[in-house]
N, C-alpha and C positions, 0 to 999 in steps of 0.2 A: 565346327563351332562357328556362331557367327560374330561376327566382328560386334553389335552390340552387349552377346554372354562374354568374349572376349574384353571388351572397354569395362565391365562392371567386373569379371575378373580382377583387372589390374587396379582400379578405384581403390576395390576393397583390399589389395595385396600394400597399399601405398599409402591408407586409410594414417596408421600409427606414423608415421613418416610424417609426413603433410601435417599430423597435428602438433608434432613436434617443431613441424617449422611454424606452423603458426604460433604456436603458443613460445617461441622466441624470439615473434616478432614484438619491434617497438617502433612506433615514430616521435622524432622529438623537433624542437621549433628552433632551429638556429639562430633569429632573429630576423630571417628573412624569408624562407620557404622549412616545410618539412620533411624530415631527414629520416629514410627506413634506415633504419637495422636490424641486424641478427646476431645473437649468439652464438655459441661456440655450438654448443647441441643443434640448434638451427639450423647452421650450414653445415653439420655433418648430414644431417638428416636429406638433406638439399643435396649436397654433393649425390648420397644413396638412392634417391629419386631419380635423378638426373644416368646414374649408371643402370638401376633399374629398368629404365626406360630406352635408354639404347640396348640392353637386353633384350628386352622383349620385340621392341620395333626395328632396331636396326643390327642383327646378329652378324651379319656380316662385317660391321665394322669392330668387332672385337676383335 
């Protein structure tokens, strides 16, 4: 397989992931700069991505 049927693979395996982090993203205005965050689904969703992807990319380090 090559690394681009590979990269659209994992796009698509991460696709629901991703939109769950996006869609618990927010940014708000402290009064001086603006401020990301994320919810609770958000960063699980994020943490999942983040394991996923050393999964796939770095198996050795599990």
């Amino acid at each position: 397989m090559t690394n681009r049927i590979t990269a659209i693979k994992l796009a698509k395996e991460l696709e629901p992931l991703l939109e769950r982090l996006c869609n618990g993203y927010a940014s708000r205005w402290d009064g001086r700069d603006h401020i990301g965050v994320i919810n609770a689904d958000a960063r699980a969703a994020a943490e999942e991505v983040g394991s996923r992807l050393k999964e796939r990319l770095w198996p050795e380090a599990i």
